[in-house]
N, C-alpha and C positions, 0 to 999 in steps of 0.2 A: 799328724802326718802318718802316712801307714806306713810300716815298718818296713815295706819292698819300696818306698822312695827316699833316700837320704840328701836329696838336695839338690843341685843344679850339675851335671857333665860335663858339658862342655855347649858353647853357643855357634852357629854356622853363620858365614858371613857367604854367599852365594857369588860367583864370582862368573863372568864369562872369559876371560883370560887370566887363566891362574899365573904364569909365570908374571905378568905386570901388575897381579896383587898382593904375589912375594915378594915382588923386588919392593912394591911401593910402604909393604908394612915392617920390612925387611931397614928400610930408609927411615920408620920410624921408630929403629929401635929393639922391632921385637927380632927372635929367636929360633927359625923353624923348624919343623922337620923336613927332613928330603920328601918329598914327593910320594904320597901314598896310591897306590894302583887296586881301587875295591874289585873285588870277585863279581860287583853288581855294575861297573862300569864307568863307576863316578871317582873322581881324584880329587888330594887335596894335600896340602903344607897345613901344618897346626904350630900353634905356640902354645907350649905346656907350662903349666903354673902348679903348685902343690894343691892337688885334687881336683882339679878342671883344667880346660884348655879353651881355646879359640879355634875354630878350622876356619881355614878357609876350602871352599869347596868347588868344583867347576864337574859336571856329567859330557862326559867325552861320547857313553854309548846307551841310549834310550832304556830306561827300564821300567819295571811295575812299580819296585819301590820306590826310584828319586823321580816319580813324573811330575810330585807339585815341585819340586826343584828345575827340572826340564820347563814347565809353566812359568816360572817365577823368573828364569834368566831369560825370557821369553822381552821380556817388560824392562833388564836391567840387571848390573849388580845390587846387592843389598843384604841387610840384616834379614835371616829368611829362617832361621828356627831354632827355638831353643830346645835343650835335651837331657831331662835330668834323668838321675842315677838311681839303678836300681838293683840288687844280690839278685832277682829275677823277674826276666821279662815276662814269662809265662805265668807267676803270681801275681804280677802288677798289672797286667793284663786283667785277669780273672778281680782282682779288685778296681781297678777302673767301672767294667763291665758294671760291675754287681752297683755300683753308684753312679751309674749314668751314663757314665763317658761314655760315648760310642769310639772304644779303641779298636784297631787291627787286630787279627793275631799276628802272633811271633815271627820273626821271620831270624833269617841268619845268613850272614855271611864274614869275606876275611878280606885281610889284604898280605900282602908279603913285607918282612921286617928283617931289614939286614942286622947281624950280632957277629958276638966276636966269634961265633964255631960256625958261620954258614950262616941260611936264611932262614925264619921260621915264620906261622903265619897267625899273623894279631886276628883274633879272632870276634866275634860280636855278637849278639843277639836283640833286637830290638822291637817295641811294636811300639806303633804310630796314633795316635787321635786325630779322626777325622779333621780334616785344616777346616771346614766349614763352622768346627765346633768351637775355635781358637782365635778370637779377631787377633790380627797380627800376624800371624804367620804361624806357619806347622810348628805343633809341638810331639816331640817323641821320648819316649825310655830307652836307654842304652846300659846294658847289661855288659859288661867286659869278661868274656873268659879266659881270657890271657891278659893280665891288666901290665905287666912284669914287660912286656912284649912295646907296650903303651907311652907307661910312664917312665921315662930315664933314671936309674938310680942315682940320690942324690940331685935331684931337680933338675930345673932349666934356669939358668942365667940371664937376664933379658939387658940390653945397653939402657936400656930408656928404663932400667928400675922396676918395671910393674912387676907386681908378684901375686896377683892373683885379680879373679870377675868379682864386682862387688855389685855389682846394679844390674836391670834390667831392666828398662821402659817401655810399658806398651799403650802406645798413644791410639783414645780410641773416639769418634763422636761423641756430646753428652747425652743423647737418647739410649747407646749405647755401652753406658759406662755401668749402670746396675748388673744387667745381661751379662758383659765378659767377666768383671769382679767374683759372680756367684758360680762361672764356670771355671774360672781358674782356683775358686777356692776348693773346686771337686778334681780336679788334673792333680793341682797339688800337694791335696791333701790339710791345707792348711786354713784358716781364718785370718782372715782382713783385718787388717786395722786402719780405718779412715785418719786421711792425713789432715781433707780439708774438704771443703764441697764439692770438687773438682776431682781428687785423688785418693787412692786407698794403696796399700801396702799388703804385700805378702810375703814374709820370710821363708826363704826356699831354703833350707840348710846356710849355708855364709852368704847367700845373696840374696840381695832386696829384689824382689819382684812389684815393679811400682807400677799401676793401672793409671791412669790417668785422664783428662779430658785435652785433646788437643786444642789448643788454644790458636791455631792456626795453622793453615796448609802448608803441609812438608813439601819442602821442594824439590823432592826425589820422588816419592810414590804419596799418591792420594789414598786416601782410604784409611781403616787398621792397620795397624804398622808396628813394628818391634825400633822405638825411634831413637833410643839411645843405648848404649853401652855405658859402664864403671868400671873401670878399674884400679885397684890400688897401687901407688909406687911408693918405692922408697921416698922419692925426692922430687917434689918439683923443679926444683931449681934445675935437677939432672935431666930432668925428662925435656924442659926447655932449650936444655943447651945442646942435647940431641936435635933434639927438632929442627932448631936455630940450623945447624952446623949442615940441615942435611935441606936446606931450604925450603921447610914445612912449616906453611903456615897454624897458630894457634889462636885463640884468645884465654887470656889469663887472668885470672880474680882472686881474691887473698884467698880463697878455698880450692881452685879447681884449675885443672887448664883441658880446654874444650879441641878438640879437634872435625873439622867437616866432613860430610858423608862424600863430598866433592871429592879431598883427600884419600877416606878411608871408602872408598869403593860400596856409598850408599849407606853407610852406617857411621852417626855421629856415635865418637867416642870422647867419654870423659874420663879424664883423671884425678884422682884425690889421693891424697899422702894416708897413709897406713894410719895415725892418729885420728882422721877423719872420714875414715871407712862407714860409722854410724850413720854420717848425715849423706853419703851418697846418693 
């Protein structure tokens, strides 16, 4: 892994009515932030986890940067890009570049963060890999220059347990499945480990980046797709009795309990207990 990427950000769930996908993940549990307002036009609620988060995301006013965003809600809510972390967007860049990746440059913007003296403004720097280059959906580097502004001291709390992203699935064709493998292992930085004939593995910093062969047509978007989510909870049992209570449907198996993209606005999400983080 080169040394300007340490591992997964945070992941974008693409939303076309943000307030009915706070409330609905809000129902399940999680934790959010107030309502973020970007200097580029796009808004969003996150759930913060120690050293990543969730966004959820919704573009209110047309831009250069969120235009596969503006395209993608075009079609639906949905898992729509993952974003890992990097001390600089301008060297990550320039290393992307130098091995292939046809990345953006740089770009930057803010949003405004209410604190205890007034308001100050969360700031960012980012550059993008062509989504052509990505089956699955955009992938980008986020650089934080005011991380302090970001992350809550002392965490987030979540009702439903989760404490952090532990998976990522990106379901692709099998004529397809060599092709995205060998570009995600230059985005990444990292090498593959084949799970099975069908699947390979990329450790992203704490999270599994899992490639795979779709074994059958998602009933949310056809194509490449980002098709599942992981993440870790304290407790099943807890996360069940949340769900239970707030009349959300799951299914549950002595390892995991599953929720629908129906539910989760396009994006199944799974859960696994902190002990079984590895087999995610």
């Amino acid at each position: 892994m080169t040394r300007h990427l340490s591992g997964i950000d945070h992941f974008v769930i693409a939303v076309r009515d943000l307030d009915a996908a706070r409330d609905d993940f809000a129902r399940m549990g999680f934790s959010l932030t107030p309502r973020g307002y970007h200097t580029m036009g796009s808004e969003n609620h996150c759930a913060m986890f120690a050293g990543c988060y969730l966004e959820l995301l919704t573009v209110r006013r047309p831009h250069p940067v969120t235009a596969f965003f503006s395209d993608f809600l075009e079609r639906g809510d949905g898992a729509a890009a993952m974003v890992v972390a990097t001390d600089s967007a301008d060297a990550l860049y320039r290393d992307w570049r130098a091995a292939g990746v046809p990345a953006e440059p740089p770009v930057g913007f803010s949003r405004p963060v209410a604190t205890d003296s007034g308001t100050a403004d969360a700031s960012f720097r980012i550059t993008q890999v062509d989504v052509a280059y990505t089956p699955g959906g955009r992938v980008f580097a986020c650089e934080h220059l005011t991380p302090e502004l970001v992350y809550p001291p002392g965490g987030t709390q979540h009702e439903n347990g989760v404490t952090g992203l532990a998976g990522i699935t990106i379901s692709v064709e099998a004529a397809q499945l060599a092709m995205t493998v060998d570009r995600y292992e230059r985005v990444l930085a990292a090498s593959a480990m084949r799970l099975a004939d069908t699947s390979c593995l990329i450790r992203c910093g704490n999270v599994d980046v899992r490639i795979e062969h779709a074994a059958h047509e998602d009933a949310f978007r056809a194509g490449p797709k980002f098709s599942e989510l992981a993440f870790t909870v304290e407790s099943l049992d807890r996360l069940v009795d949340v769900l239970h209570r707030a009349g959300i449907e799951s299914t549950r198996s002595a390892r995991d309990v599953v929720v629908d993209g129906s539910v989760a606005h396009g994006a199944a999400l799974r859960f696994v207990e902190r002990g079984n983080a590895a087999h995610a």
